[in-house]
C-alpha positions, 0 to 999 in steps of 0.5 A: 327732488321736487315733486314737479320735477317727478312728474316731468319724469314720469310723463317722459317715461310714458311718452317713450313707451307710447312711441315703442308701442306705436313703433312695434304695431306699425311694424307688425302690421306691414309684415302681415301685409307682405306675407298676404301679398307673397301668398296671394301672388302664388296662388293661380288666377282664375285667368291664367287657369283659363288660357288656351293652347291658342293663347301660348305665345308663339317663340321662332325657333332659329337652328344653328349653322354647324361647320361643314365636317371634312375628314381627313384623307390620310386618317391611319385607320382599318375601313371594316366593310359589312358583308351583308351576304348570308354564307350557306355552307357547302354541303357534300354531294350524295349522287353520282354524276356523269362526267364527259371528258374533254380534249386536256383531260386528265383523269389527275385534273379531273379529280381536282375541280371534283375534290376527290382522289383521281383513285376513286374515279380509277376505281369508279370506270374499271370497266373503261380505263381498266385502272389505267388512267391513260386509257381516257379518250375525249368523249368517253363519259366517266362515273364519278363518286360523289365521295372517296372510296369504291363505287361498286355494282352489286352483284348476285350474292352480295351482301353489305358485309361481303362488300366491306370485307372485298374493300377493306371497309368498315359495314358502319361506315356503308349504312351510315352514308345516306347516298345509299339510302338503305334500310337500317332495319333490312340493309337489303343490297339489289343486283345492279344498284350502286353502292358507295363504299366510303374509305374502301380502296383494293389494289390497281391492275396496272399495265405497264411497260416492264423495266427492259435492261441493256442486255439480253431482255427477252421481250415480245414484240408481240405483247409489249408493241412493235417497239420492243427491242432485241437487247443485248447492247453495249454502249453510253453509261449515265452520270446519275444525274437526270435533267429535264427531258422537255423545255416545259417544266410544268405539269398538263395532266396527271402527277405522280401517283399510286394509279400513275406512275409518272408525270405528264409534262406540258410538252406542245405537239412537236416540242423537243424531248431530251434523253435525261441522262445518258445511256442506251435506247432499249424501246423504241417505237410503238407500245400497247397499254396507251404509250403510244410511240414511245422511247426507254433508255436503260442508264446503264446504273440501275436507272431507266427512263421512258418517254410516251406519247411521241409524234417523232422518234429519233433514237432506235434500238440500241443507240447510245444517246447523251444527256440533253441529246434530242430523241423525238418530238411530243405528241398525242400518240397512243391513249391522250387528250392532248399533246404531252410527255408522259415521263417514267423513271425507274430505278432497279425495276421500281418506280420512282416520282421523278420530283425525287431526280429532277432539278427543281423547276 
């Protein structure tokens, strides 16, 4: 090769690698320059570190309209209402409260709305009911324990165990009842202070009407009241089935109970009474122990029924009567509160609960 043609080479060679040279500075250049703009524009000015609360641009804030909620008026729910109350329990009654009694009292009624057995309240007044609960009178004012079992009065010479023995009741379970307020230490009983003796129960000292048969009785006048019969009879024999002596089929006072021997149907002065069965008048007229006018039908089969109470009699000694026949009238004879029949039956001189004969009301 000639060696113009060497030179031309070379000086083509140089030019191209100036031009690279010149290429790659000017681009490292303008990257430098960028990475100080970037790192500049990150770094807070001395402006914005100097901006007041005053200086923050105020936004309106516009809320937005929500749709109206309508909800629907069938929704298949259960609606759960609070009961923002405070529920106090019932705490039982510790003192004895006196009780006057009204015109309808019963002492059965009585001892509902006081939540005790009308037992306890038998037990309670001996001294005024002497265990019979027609013995009630309006105004007569009547003892009434604050919880089941016997109210006693101490007597001269007691003592907690002699009253737990004469009621059939456990000592614990008198000093531990804290209506009696006793010494633990010393459970000294006074003469003349009430003691409540719970659970404690004894037997009633009932008077009551004998069962009187259709035959010679043998019966006084003279202690069972001008309406006791000769006997000696003869006459109508009962079915066996009784019906409802009165219209009414409802109580008005005391249920059939052990202090109670009967019920007392709600029976308005001067309704009709009914003979329950069939039979023959043994007892027709006044009775002592309460009863008043009062009428017993000897059924001839081992039942007998009595009738108390009466404002009118019909039937007198020794007449057959027929089941549904009318034999007096209801009243409030005798010892009541309230117009009513007192109604007894009995079968072979045992008593009976008349919801065991009678049809259901």
């Amino acid at each position: 090769m000639a060696p113009s043609s060497r030179k031309g080479g070379q000086w083509a060679s140089r030019i191209a690698w100036m031009i690279a040279l010149v290429v790659v500075s000017f681009t490292a250049h303008l990257g430098w320059r960028t990475y100080l703009t970037s790192a500049a524009a990150l770094q807070p000015t001395q402006a914005a570190t100097q901006l007041k609360p005053s200086d923050t641009p105020k936004v309106e804030i516009n809320p937005a309209t929500l749709p109206e909620f309508s909800p629907a008026e069938d929704l298949p729910a259960v609606y759960r209402h609070p009961d923002l109350k405070t529920i106090i329990p019932e705490r039982p009654r510790q003192e004895v409260v006196t009780y006057t009694v009204e015109t309808g009292d019963a002492i059965f009624g009585i001892a509902q709305a006081f939540k005790i057995k009308p037992d306890t309240i038998l037990w309670a007044n001996y001294d005024l009911l002497n265990d019979n609960p027609d013995m009630i009178s309006v105004g007569m004012e009547l003892k009434i324990p604050p919880t089941d079992g016997v109210l006693y009065e101490v007597k001269a010479g007691d003592t907690i165990q002699s009253v737990a023995s004469a009621f059939n009741a456990q000592v614990e379970d008198i000093l531990s009842w804290s209506g009696n307020k006793l010494d633990l230490t010393n459970p000294v009983v006074e003469p003349g202070a009430l003691v409540m003796v719970p659970g404690g129960h004894r037997e009633f000292r009932q008077w009551l009407i004998p069962t009187i048969p259709r035959g010679p009785a043998g019966v006084s006048t003279r202690l069972l009241g001008p309406g006791a019969c000769e006997g000696g009879y003869e006459g109508a024999y009962g079915s066996g089935a009784l019906i409802w002596p009165a219209d009414n089929h409802t109580l008005s006072g005391n249920d059939y109970w052990a202090g109670h021997l009967g019920i007392d149907i709600a029976a308005g002065l001067g309704a009709l009474v009914y003979a329950a069965d069939n039979g023959v008048v043994v007892f027709s007229g006044g009775a002592y122990g309460g009863y008043g006018s009062m009428i017993m039908i000897d059924h001839g089969n081992g039942y007998q029924t009595l009738y108390a109470h009466l404002s009118v009699i019909y039937a007198g000694c020794g007449k057959s009567v027929w089941s549904g026949q009318t034999i007096g009238l209801a009243g409030n004879s005798g010892n009541s509160t309230g117009p009513h029949l007192h109604f007894e039956v009995r079968y072979l001189g045992g008593y009976v609960s008349p919801w065991y004969v009678l049809p259901s009301p």
